[in-house]
C-alpha positions as CSV (number, residue, x, y, z in Angstrom):
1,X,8.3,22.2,-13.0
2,X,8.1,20.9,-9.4
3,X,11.2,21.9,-6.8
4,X,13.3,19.7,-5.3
5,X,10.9,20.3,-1.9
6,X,7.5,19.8,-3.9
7,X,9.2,16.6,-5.3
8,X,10.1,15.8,-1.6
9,X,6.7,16.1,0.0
10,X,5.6,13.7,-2.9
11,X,8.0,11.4,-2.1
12,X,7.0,11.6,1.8
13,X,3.3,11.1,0.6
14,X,4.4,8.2,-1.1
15,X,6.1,6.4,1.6
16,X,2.9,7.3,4.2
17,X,1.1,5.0,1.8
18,X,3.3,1.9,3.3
19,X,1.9,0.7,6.8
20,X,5.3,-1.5,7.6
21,X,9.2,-1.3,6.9
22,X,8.5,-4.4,4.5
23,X,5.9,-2.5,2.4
24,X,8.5,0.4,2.4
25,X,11.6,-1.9,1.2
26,X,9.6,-3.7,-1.7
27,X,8.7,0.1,-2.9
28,X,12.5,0.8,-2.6
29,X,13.2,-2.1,-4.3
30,X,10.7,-1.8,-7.3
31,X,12.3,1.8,-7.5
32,X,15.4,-0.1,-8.1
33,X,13.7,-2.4,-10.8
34,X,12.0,0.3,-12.5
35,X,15.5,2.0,-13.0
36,X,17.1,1.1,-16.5
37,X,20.5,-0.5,-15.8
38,X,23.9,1.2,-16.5
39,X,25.8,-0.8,-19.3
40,X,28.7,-2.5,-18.5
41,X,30.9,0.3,-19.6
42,X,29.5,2.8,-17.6
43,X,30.7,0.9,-14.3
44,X,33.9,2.0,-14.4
45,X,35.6,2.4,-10.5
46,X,35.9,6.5,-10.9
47,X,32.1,6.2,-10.6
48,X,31.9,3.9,-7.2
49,X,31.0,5.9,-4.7
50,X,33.2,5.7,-1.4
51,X,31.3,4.3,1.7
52,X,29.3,2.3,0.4
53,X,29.2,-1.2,1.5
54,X,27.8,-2.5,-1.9
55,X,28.8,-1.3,-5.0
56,X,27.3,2.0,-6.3
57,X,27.5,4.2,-9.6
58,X,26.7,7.2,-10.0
59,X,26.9,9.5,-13.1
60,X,25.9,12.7,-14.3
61,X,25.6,15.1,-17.0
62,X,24.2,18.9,-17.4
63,X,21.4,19.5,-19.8
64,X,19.9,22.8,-20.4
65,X,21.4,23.9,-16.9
66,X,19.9,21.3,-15.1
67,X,21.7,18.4,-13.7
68,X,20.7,14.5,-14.6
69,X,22.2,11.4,-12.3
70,X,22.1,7.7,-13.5
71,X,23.0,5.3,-10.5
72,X,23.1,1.6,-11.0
73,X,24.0,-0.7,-7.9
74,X,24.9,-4.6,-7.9
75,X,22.5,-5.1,-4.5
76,X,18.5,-4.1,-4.4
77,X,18.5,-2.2,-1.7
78,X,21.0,0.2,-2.7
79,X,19.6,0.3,-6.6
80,X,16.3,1.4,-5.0
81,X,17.9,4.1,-2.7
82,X,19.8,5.6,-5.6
83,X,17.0,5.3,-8.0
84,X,14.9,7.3,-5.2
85,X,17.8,10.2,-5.0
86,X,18.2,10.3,-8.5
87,X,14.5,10.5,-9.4
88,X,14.5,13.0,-6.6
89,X,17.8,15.4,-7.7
90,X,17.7,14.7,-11.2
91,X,16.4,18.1,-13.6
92,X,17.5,20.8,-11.0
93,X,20.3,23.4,-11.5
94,X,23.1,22.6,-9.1
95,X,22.7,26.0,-7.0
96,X,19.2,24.2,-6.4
97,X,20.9,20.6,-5.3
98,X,23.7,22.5,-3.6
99,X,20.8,24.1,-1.1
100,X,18.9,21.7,-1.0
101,X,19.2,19.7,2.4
102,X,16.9,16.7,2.6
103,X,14.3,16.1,5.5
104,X,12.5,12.9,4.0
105,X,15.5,10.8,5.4
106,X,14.0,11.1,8.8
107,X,10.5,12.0,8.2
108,X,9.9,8.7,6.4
109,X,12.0,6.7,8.7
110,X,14.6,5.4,6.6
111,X,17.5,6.8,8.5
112,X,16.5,4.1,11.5
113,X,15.8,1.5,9.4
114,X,19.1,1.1,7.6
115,X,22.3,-0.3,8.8
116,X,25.2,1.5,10.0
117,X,26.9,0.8,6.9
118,X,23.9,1.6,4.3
119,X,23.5,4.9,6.4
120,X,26.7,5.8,5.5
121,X,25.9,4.6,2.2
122,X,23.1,6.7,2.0
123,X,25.6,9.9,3.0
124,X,27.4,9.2,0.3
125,X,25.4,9.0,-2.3
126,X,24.0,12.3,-1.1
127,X,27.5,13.4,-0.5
128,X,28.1,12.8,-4.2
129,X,25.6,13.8,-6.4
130,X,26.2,17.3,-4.5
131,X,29.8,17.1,-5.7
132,X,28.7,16.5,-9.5
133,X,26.3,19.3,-8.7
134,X,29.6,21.9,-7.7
135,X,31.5,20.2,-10.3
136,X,28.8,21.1,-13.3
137,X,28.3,25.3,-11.3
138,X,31.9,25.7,-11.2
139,X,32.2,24.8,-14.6
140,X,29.5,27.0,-16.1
């Protein structure tokens, strides 16, 4: 099973792929695409997450000891964002997703490419899937 850095430096590998921010966005947006959508049901407003200037779901259950997020978004940029963290944190045990801390953020280039507001969108989401990740080791 890879880590959550192995799964990173694949991720970073992916993105070097992309000459231009435009390349990049489509990618982020066909992560989006390739994402199965939450049902209606499932987009309840306990699973917004706070910050972000679209609006963001995120879910999560424990399998096996390992953590799995869904996220569904109504905007394509976001979709593909949370598709990328969720593809990235899904499968680990939440001590894992607790120390994790991120690097591909900056080494790709996505931190200066997003707007203040999808920044702090992209915090949040981050921000969140580390609370279900405390949530599911405080309950185990």
């Amino acid at each position: 099973m890879m880590t959550l850095k192995d799964k990173e430096s694949q991720l970073i590998e992916d993105f070097g792929m992309f000459e231009d921010w435009m390349d990049k966005y489509g990618y982020i947006i066909e992560l989006g695409k390739s994402e199965a959508p939450m049902n209606e049901e499932e987009k309840v407003d306990e699973l917004l997450i706070k910050g972000c200037q679209s609006r963001v779901w995120l879910n999560a259950n424990m399998k096996e000891g390992k953590v799995h997020y869904r996220a569904d978004s109504d905007a394509v940029i976001p979709k593909g964002i949370a598709a990328l963290l969720t593809s990235l944190f899904s499968g680990h045990a939440p001590d894992e997703i607790l120390e994790f801390e991120p690097v591909f953020i900056k080494e790709i280039g996505l931190a200066q490419h997003l707007s203040p507001t999808r920044s702090n969108g992209l915090s949040s989401m981050i921000r969140q899937i580390k609370n279900y990740a405390l949530a599911f080791k405080t309950k185990v």
